[in-house]
N, C-alpha and C positions, 0 to 999 in steps of 0.2 A: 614622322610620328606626331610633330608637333601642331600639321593640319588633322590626322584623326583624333589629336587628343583634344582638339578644339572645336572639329563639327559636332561628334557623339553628343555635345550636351544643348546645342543647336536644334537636331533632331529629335532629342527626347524633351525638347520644350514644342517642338511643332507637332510634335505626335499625342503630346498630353494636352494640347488645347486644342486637336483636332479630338480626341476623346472625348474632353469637356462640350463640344459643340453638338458632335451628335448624343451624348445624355441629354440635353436640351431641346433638342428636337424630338429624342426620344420622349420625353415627356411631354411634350405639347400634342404629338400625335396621338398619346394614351388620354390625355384629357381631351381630347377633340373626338376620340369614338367613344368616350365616357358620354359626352353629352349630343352627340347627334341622333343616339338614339331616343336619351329622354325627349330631346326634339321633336322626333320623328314618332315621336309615341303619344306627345301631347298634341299634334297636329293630325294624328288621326285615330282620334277617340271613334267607336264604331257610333254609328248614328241611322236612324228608322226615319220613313217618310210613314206619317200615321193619318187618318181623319180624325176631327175631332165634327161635331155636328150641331148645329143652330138653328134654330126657327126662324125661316126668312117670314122678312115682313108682309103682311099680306096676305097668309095664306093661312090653311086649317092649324087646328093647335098643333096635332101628334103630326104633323109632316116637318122633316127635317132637310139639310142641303151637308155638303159635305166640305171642309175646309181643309188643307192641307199645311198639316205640321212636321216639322223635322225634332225629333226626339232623341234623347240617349238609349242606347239598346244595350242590356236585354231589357231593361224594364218598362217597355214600351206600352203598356198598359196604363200603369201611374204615369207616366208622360204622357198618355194621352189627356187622361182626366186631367190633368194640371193646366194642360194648354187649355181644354175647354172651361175650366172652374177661373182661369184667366180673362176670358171670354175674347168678343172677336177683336180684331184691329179696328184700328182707326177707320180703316180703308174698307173695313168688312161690315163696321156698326148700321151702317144708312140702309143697308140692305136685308138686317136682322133683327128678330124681336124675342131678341134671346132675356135671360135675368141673370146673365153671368155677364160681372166685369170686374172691374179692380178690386168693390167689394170681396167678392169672394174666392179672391188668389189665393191661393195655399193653403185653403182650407179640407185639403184632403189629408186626412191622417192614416189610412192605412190600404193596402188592397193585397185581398189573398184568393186564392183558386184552388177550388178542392173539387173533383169529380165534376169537373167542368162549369161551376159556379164562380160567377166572382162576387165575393165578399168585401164590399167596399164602405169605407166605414170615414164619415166628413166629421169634421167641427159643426159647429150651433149654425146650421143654413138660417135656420127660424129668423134668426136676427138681421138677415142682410137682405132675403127675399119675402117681402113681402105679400104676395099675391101668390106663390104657390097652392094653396088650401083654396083655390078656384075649380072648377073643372076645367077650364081650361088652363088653366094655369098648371095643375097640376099632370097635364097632360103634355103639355107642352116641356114641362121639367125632366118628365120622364123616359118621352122619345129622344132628349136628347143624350140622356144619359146611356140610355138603354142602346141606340146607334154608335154610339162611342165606345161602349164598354162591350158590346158583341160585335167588332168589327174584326176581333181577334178568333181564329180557329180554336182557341184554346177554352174560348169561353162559351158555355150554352144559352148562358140567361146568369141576372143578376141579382142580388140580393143587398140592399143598401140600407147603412144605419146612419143615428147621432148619435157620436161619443158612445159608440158600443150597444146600441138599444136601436133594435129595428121595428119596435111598434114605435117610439117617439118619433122616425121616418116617415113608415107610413100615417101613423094618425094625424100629423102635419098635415100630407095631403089628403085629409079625410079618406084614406083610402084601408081596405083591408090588409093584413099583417101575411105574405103570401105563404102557403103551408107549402111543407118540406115534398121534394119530388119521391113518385112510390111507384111502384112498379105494381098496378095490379093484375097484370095477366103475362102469361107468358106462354106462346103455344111454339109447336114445334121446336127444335134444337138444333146444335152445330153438326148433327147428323143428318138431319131430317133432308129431303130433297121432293117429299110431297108440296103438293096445294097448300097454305097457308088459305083461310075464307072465314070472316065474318058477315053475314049475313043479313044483321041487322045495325042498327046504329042512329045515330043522333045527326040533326043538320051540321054542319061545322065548314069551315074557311080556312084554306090554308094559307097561314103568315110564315111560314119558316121552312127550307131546305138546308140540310146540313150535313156532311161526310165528316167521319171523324176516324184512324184507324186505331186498334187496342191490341192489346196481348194477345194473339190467338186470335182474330178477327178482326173486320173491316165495318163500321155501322153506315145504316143509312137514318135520318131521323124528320119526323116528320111535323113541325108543330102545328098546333088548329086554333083558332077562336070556336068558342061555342063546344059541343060535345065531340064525341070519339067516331069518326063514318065508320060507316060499311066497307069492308075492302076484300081484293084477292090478290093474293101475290103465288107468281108462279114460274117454272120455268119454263122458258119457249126458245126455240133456234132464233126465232126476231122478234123483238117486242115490235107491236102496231100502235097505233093511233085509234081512238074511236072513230067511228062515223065512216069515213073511208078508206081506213085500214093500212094507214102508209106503213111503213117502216121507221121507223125509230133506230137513228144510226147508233150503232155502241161498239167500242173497243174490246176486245175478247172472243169469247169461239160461242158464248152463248149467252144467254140473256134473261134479268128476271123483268116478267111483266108486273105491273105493278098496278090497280086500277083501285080509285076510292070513292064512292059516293060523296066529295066535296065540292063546294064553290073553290075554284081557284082564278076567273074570270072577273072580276066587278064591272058587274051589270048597267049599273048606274052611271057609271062614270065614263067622260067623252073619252073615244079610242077603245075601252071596253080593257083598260089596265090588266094584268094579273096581281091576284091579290100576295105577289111574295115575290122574294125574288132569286138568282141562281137557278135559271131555267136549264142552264149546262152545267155540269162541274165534273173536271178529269183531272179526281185526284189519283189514278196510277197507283191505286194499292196493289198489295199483293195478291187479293182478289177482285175486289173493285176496282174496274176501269175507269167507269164512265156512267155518271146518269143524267139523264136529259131528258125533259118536259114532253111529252106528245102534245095534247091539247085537253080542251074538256068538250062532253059533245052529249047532250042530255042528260047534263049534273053526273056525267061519269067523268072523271078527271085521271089518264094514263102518263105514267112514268115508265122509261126503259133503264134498266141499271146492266148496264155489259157488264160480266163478270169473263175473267182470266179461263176456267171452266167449274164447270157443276161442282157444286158442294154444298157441304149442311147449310141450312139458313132457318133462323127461328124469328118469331114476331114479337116484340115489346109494348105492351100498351101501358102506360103510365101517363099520371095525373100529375096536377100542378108544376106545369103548365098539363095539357091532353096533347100527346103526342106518341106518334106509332115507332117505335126505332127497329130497322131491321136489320139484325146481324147475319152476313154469310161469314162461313171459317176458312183461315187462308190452309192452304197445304193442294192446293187446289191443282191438277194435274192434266199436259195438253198430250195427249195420244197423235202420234203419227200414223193416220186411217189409212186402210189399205183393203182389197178387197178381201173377204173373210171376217173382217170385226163387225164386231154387232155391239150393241148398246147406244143409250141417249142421246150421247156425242156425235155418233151417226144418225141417227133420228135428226139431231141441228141440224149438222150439215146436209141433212136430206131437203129439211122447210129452207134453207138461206137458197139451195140450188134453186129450187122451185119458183121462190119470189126475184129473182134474179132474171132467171129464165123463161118463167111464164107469167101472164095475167096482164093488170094493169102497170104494172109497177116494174116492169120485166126491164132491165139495163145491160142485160150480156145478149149473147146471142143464144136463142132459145133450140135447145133438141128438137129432133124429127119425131120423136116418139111419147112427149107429153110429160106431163107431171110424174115425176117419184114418188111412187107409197111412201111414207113416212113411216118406216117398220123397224129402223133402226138396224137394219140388217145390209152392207154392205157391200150387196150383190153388184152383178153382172151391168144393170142399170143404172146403176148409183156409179159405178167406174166410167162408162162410155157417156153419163155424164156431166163428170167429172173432167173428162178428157177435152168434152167440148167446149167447159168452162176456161177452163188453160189454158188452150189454144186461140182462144176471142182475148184474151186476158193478157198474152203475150207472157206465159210463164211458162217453165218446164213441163210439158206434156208427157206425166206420167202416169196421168191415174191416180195418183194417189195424194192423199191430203197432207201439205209440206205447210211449212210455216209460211212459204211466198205466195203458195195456194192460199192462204189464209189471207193472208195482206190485203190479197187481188180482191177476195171478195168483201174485209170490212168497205175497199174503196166502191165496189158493185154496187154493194146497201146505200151508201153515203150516196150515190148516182140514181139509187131510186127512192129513195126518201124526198128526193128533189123533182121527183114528176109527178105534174098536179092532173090525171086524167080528167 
């Protein structure tokens, strides 16, 4: 009795300072996932790689170089202007003839984006830059502003003040006060699936390609120096090239041609530049695939835009800046052709067989019996050769128009696009 009556209280002190050990523990492990996260949360703040852009030395005013910054995100936009209103490094200055540097750090007070505009609004530049109210000076301030602040998809073009007043901006650089964008025409609709044609038009140069998607549609935008061209946009199975009628690769079942009486070549200059640039761009909308550059070829200048399949598209002409924007509507729908269907969508894939098959530009193995009428009608012809596309193409050989069928032949285009007869 007189050993358990003298372990019992043995054990109830080893049992309560083994209690006391693990609260101790337990508490240092709740204070250790208390703060490994804050850790883990201030070590990886998200962060952007942005351009910011400078006048290298040596060269025209309005040409800029691209410099790379790392920014906080989202608001990568004011961190980019910051980094530029920062101006360049050490390591960056001998090579640039910017008028951004320590002066004018932090002089950015506000930036906002409304309808694709950014609203950017500094402190008193007047006082720290001198030479801006030059022509080139004030050209030079601009490209690089204007390179920085449209490098973002979100922005179309900018609008820049001092201390809330954007004639005190532009009058700075003796320059006009830019008027609000308008939309003055607007032809065809998210229905429409006709010709789009302006006929007449003004010289102009294209400086700008831009894809952007929206509520209900997909835009394509077009900006110019000088006036509004002449254009036609249309639907076709392949868009071509002027002069020798390549094919114009695009993602989708068909395609809008695009053609504008513009300079988009500069003439003048060694290598013969384009005057803009985003000669590709595959943003993968819901209707828009893919649009890409043809060429220009006696001041006719072609664009192919692959769309997912046929739907309304209407044309936008608007002012300040002059730019063409064309909306196709998403809801856009891919038919599994078979013999018996008829419509447009067979008419495509009647022209893709064709240029595939026959001509110059022929990449499959061509039928024994010659070109497809293009009738939209999905006969007897149009299946046998169908058949003989598949079977060169190494896909299921059934006639009929499948998604793999399709693949086979965007890669066919993409193979004749590439032969220079």
């Amino acid at each position: 009795m007189n050993i358990l009556t003298t372990a019992a209280p043995s054990g109830a002190v080893a049992f309560s300072r083994t209690r006391r050990t693990a609260h101790v523990w337990l508490t240092i492990l709740t204070l250790l996932a208390l703060l490994v996260p804050i850790t883990a949360a201030s070590a990886t703040t998200d962060t952007a790689q942005v351009n910011v852009y400078f006048t290298p030395a040596g060269t025209e005013c309005d040409v800029v170089e691209p410099h790379s910054r790392t920014v906080a995100s989202p608001a990568v936009l004011a961190g980019a202007l910051n980094e530029l209103l920062a101006g360049p490094t050490a390591d960056e200055r001998p090579g640039t003839a910017t008028m951004f540097s320590d002066a004018t750090a932090g002089m950015l007070r506000s930036v906002a984006i409304r309808d694709g505009v950014a609203y950017v609004d500094f402190g008193d530049l007047r006082q720290v830059i001198p030479n801006a109210s030059t022509a080139c000076g004030s050209a030079s301030l601009l490209a690089q502003l204007n390179a920085t602040t449209e490098q973002f998809s979100t922005v179309n073009r900018a609008r820049y003040s001092i201390d809330g007043d954007q004639a005190t901006f532009y009058n700075w650089l003796q320059r006009d006060v830019p008027g609000e964008s308008t939309v003055d025409t607007t032809l065809g609709s998210l229905t429409n699936t006709s010709t789009i044609r302006r006929t007449t038009g003004a010289e102009a140069t294209l400086r700008k390609v831009r894809v952007g998607r929206n509520d209900g549609f997909d835009r394509i935008v077009f900006e110019f120096d000088g006036g509004r061209p002449a254009y036609t946009v249309r639907y076709t199975g392949v868009a071509t090239t002027g002069g020798a009628g390549s094919p114009i690769p695009a993602d989708g079942t068909t395609a809008l041609q695009i053609d504008m009486v513009a300079h988009t070549v500069d003439m003048e200059a060694a290598e013969f530049p384009r005057t803009f640039d985003n000669a590709v761009l595959t943003p993968r909308y819901p209707t828009l695939r893919t649009l890409r550059y043809g060429n220009e070829f006696e001041g006719l200048a072609t664009f192919g835009a692959g769309l997912t399949a046929r739907t309304g598209f209407r044309v936008l002409e608007l002012t300040n800046p002059t730019r063409l924007a064309i909306d196709v509507a998403h809801g856009a729908t891919v038919r599994r052709l078979d013999r018996g269907d008829r419509g447009s969508d067979v008419a495509d894939w009647q022209l893709q067989l064709n240029t595939v098959q026959h001509g110059p530009f022929a990449s499959s193995t061509a039928t024994t019996f010659g070109p497809l009428a293009t009738d939209g009608v999905f006969g007897a012809n149009t299946e046998r050769a169908t058949r003989v596309f598949q079977r060169a193409e190494g896909v299921d050989v059934s006639g009929e128009v499948t998604s793999a069928t399709r693949g086979a032949m965007r890669r066919a285009l993409t193979r004749a696009a590439a032969i220079r007869p």
